[in-house]
C-alpha positions in Angstrom: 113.5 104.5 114.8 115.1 101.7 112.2 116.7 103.2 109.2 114.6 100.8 106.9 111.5 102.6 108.5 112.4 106.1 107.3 113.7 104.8 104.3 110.2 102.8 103.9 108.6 106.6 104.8 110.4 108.4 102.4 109.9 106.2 99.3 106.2 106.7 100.1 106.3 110.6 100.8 108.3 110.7 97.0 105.6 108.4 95.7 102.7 110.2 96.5 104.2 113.7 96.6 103.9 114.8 92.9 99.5 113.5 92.5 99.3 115.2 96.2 100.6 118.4 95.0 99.1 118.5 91.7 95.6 118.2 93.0 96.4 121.0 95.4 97.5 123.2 92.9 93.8 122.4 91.1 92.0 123.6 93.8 93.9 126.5 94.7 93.6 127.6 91.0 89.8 126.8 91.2 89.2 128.6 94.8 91.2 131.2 93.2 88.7 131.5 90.1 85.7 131.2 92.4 86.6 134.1 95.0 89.4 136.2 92.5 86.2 136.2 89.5 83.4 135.3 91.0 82.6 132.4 88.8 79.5 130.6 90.7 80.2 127.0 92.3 77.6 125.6 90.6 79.4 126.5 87.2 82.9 125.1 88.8 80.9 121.7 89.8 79.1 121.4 86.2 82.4 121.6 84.9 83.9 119.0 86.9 81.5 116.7 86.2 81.4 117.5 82.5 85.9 116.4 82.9 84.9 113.5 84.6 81.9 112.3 82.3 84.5 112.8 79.5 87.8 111.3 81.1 84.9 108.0 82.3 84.3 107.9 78.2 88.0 107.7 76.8 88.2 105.1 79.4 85.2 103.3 78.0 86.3 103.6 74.7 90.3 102.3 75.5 88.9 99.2 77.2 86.9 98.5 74.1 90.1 98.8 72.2 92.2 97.0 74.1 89.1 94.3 74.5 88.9 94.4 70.3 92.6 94.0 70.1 92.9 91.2 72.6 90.3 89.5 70.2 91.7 89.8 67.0 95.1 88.4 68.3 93.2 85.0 69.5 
């Protein structure tokens, strides 16, 4: 194999390492609510998309901003 490969492959393995084991971490503390407490699934999903609905409006509401402020500089 050519050293720029594996040097190629390991830049990406750094890059994507932290997101990849964050989001692993989530779901292991969620499966671990879900079996460990017996929360229901249908609570853990409602949730989820009660996060997401919320993260979609800050993002709504920064584009405005940053649309606004884009404006009012001409």
């Amino acid at each position: 194999m050519n050293s720029s490969v594996i040097q190629d492959y390991i830049k990406i393995v750094k890059r994507y390492r932290t997101p990849v084991l964050a989001v692993l971490a989530t779901l292991m503390l969620v499966g671990s609510a879900v079996w460990s407490f017996e929360i229901p699934w249908q609570d853990i999903a409602q949730y989820f998309l009660l996060c997401v609905a919320g993260v979609g409006f800050v993002v709504i509401l920064s584009a405005g901003l940053v649309f606004v402020a884009k404006r009012l500089r001409g």
